[in-house]
C-alpha positions as a Markdown table, in Angstrom:
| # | Residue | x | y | z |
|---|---|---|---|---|
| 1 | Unk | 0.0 | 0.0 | 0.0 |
| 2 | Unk | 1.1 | 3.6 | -0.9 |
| 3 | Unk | 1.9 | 6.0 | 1.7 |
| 4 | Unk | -0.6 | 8.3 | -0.7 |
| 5 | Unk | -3.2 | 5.5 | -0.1 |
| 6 | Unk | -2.7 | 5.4 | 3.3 |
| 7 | Unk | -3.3 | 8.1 | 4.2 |
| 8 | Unk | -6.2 | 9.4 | 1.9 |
| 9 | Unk | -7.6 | 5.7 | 3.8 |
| 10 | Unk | -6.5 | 7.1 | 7.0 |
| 11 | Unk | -8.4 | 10.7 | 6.6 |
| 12 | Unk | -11.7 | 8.8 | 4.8 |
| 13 | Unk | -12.1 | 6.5 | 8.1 |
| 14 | Unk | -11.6 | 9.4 | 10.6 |
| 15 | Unk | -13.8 | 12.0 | 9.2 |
| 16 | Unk | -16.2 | 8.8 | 8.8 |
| 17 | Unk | -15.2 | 9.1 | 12.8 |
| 18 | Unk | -16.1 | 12.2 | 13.0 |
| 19 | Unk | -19.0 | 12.7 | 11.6 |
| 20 | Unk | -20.4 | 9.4 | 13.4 |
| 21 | Unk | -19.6 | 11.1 | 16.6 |
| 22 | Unk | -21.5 | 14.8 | 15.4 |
| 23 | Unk | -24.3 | 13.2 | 14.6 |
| 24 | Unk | -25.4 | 11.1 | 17.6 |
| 25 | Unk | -23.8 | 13.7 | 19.8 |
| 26 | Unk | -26.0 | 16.4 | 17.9 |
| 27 | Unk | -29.1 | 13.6 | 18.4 |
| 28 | Unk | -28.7 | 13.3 | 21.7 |
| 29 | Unk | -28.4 | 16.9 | 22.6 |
| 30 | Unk | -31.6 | 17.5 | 20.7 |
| 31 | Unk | -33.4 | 14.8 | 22.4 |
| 32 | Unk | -31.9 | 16.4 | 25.9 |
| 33 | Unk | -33.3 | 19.8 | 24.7 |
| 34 | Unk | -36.8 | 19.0 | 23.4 |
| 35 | Unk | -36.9 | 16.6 | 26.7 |
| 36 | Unk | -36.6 | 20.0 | 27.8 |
| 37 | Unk | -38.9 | 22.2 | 26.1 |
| 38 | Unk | -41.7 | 19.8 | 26.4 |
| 39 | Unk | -41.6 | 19.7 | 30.4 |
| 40 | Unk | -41.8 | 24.1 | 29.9 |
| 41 | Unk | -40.0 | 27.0 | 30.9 |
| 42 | Unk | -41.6 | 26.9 | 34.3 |
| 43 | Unk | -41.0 | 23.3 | 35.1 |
| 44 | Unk | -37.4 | 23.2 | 34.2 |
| 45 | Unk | -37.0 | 26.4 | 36.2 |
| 46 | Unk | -38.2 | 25.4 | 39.0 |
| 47 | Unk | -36.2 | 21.8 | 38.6 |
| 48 | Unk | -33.0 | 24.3 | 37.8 |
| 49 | Unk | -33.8 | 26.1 | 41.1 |
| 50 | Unk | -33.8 | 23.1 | 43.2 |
| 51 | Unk | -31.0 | 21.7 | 41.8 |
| 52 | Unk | -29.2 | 24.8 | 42.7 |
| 53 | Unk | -28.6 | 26.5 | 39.7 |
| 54 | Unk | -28.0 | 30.2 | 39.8 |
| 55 | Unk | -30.2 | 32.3 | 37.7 |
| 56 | Unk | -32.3 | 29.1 | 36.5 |
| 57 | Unk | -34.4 | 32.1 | 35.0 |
| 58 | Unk | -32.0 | 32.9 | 32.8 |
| 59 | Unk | -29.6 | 29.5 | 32.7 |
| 60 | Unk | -33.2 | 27.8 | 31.7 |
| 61 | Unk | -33.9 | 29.1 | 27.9 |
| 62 | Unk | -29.6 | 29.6 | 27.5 |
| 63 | Unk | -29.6 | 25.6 | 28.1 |
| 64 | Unk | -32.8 | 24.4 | 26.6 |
| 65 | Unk | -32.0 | 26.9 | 23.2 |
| 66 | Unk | -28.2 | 25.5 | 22.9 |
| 67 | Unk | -29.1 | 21.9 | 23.4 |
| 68 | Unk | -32.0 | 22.0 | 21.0 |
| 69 | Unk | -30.5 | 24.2 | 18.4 |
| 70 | Unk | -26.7 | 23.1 | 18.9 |
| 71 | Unk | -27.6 | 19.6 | 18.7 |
| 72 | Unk | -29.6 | 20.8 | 15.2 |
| 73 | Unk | -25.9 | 22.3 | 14.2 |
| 74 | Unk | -23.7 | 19.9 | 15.1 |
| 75 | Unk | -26.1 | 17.0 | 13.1 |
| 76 | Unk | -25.5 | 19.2 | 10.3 |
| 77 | Unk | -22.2 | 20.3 | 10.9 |
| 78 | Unk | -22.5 | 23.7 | 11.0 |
| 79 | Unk | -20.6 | 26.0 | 13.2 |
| 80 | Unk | -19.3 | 22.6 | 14.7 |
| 81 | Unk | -15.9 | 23.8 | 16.6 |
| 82 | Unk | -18.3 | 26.5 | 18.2 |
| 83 | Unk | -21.3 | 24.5 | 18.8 |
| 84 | Unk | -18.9 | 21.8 | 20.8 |
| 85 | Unk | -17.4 | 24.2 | 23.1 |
| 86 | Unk | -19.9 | 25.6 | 24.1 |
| 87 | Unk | -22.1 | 22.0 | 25.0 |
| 88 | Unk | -18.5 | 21.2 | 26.2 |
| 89 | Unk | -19.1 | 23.9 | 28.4 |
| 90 | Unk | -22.8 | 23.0 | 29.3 |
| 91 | Unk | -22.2 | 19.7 | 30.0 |
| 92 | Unk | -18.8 | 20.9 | 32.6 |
| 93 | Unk | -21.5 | 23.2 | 34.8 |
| 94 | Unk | -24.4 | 20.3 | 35.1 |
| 95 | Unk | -21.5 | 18.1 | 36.3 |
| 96 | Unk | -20.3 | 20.5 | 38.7 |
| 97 | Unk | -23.8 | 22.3 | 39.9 |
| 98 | Unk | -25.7 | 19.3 | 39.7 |
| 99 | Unk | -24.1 | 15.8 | 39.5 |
| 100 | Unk | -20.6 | 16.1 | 41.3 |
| 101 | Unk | -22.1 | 15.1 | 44.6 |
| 102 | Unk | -24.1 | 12.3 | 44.1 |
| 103 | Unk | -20.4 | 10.3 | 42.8 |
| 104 | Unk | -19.6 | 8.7 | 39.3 |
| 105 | Unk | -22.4 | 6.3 | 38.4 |
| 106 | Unk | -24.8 | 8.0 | 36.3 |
| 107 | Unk | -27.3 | 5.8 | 38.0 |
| 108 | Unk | -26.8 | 7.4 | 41.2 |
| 109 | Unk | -27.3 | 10.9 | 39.6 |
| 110 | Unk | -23.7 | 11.1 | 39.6 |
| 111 | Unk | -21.5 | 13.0 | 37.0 |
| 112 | Unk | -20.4 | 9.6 | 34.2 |
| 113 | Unk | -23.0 | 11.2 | 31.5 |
| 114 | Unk | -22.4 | 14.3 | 31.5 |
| 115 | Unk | -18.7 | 13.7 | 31.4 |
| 116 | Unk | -19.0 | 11.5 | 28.4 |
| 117 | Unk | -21.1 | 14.2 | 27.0 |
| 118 | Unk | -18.8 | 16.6 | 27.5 |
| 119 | Unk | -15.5 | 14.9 | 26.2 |
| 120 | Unk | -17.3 | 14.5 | 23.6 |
| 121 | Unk | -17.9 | 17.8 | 23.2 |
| 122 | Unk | -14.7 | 18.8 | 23.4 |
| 123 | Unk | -13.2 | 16.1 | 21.1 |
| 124 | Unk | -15.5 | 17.8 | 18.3 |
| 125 | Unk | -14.7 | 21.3 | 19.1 |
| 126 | Unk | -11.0 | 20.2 | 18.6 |
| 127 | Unk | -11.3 | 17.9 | 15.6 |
| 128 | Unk | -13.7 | 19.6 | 13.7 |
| 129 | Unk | -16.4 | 18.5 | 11.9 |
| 130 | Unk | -14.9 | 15.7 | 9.6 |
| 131 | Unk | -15.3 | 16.6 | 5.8 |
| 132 | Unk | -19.1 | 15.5 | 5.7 |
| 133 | Unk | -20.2 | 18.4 | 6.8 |
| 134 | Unk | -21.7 | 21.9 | 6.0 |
| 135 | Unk | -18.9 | 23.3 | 7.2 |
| 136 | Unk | -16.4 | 21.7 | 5.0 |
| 137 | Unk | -18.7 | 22.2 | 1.7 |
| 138 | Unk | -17.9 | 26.2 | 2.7 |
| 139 | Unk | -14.6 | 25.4 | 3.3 |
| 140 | Unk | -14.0 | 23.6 | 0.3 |
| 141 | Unk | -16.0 | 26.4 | -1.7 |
| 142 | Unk | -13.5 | 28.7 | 0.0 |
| 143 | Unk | -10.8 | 27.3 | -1.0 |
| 144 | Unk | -11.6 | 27.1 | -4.4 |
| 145 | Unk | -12.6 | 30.4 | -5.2 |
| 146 | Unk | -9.2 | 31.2 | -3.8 |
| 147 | Unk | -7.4 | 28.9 | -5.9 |
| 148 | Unk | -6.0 | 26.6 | -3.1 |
| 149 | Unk | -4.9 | 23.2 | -3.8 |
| 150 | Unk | -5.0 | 21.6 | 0.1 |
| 151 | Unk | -6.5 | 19.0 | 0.9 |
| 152 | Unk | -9.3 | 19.1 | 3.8 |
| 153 | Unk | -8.1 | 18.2 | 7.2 |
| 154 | Unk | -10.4 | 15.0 | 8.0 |
């Protein structure tokens, strides 16, 4: 096997990776946030409230509009390093506010999801979308009009 073929094999499989990872990230998210949306604003408030949130007012439509609308983005793979961070970021305050003190298991209330959740967050925000994605089509349109030769990062 050529090096040439390795590699274009190599950076197929991982932005196959990838863009396994988005999407049921982006699914899940979406399920998390219409879960959400469906219980209504005053419901999850209150739940916020009693799970110590500050501002649960205000932390309420911030989480339920990122998780709903971010999990929309990152399915689609738009705005994808963004979009991770910032449920990478979501997912790092639940575990801390809410899920620290009841230990690991998820089971227990404890903070295993919401760690997974938010490695995997992170691990998108840092790899990028994979090139199935919205935002590689700009990209690759990008590069194009501007005569660049690259080849997409996977």
């Amino acid at each position: 096997m050529s090096t040439a073929s390795f590699v274009a094999m190599r950076t197929t499989s991982t932005s196959i990776g990838l863009t396994a990872l988005r999407i049921v990230l982006g699914v899940v998210f979406i399920a998390h946030g219409a879960q959400k949306a469906a219980q209504g604003i005053p419901s999850v408030t209150q739940g916020f409230s009693g799970m110590g949130v500050p501002l649960a007012e205000v932390a309420e439509p911030l989480v339920v509009g990122l998780e709903l609308v971010g999990g929309v983005l990152l399915v689609l793979g738009v705005a994808t390093r963004i979009v991770g961070a910032l449920l990478a970021v979501d997912m790092v305050v639940a575990g801390f506010l809410v899920h620290a003190t009841a230990g690991f298991f998820s089971q227990d209330g404890g903070f295993e999801y919401v760690l997974v959740l938010a490695v995997a967050s992170l691990a998108v925000a840092l790899t990028g979308p994979g090139r199935i994605s919205v935002d590689a089509l700009f990209l690759r349109a990008s590069r194009r009009r501007r005569g660049v030769e690259e080849p997409l990062p996977a």
